[in-house]
N, C-alpha and C positions, 0 to 999 in steps of 0.2 A: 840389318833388319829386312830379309826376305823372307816368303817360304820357301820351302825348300821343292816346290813344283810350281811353276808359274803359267801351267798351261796342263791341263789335263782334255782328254776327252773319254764321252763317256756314248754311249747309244740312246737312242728316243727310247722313252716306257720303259728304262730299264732301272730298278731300285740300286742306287749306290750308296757308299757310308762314305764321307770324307773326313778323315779324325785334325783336330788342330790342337798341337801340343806346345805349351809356351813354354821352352827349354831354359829361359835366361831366368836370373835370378834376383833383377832388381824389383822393387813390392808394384805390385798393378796399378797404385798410382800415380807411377814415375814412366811405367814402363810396359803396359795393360797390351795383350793382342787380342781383336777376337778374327773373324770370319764371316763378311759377309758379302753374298751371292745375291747380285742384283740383275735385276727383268734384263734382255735383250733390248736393246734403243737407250739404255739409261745412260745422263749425263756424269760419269763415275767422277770427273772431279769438281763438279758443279755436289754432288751429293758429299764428298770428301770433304769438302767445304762447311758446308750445312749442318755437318755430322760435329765437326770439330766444337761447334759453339754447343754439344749438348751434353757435358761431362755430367749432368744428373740423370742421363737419359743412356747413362754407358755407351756416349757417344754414338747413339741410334738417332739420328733426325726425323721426332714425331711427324713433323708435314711429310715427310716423304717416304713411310714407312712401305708406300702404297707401290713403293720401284725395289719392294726388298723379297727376296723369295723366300728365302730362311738365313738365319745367324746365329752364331753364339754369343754366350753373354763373353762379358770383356774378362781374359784369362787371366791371373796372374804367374806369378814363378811355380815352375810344373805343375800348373793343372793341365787340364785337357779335354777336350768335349768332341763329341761325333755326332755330323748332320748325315741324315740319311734322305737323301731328294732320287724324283722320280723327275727327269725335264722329259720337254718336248723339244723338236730339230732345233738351233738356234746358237749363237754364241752370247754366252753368259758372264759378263766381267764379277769379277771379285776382289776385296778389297778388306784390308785394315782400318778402321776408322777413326784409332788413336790417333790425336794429331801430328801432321806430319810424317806419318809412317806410309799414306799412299804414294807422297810426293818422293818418299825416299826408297821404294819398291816394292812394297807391301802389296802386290796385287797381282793379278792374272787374269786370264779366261779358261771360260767350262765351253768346249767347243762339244757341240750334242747333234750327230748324225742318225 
């Protein structure tokens, strides 16, 4: 359970697409990824955490929506969704929010020069 890029970089002001495609085949309940890109400074497993307790919330933590840039909703067996962001300089963690899936490497950084 990783992506399959755990570090990207991208340039300031510049529009990119990033596609996430959930390859495996067990049903979204069992086995759900999505994608999301959290603010620079944020605590990723303090939020990984928080995230976990919100399965009606597609594992999005309402109080904390406020540390979220953009997301997908949570993918099941091949779907697949494309965020398209615009950052400023900065390094950006990312993360899966299905439980236990950060802790086991579901994540990376958006390094933005």
């Amino acid at each position: 359970m990783k992506y399959n890029l755990s570090a990207l970089s991208l340039k300031a002001g510049e529009e990119a697409k990033i596609t996430l495609r959930n390859i495996g085949t067990m049903p979204k309940a069992a086995m759900g990824h999505n994608l999301v890109i959290l603010k620079p400074g944020t605590d990723v497993e303090a939020f990984a955490l928080a995230a976990a307790a919100e399965p009606a919330n597609d594992y999005i933590p309402a109080a904390l929506v406020n540390q979220i840039v953009t997301h997908t909703k949570m993918l099941g067996p091949k779907e697949s969704a494309t965020l398209t962001v615009t950052l400023d300089a900065g390094e950006y963690p990312f993360l899966c929010t299905f439980p236990a899936h950060f802790q086991v490497g579901m994540k990376g950084t958006i390094t933005v020069e």
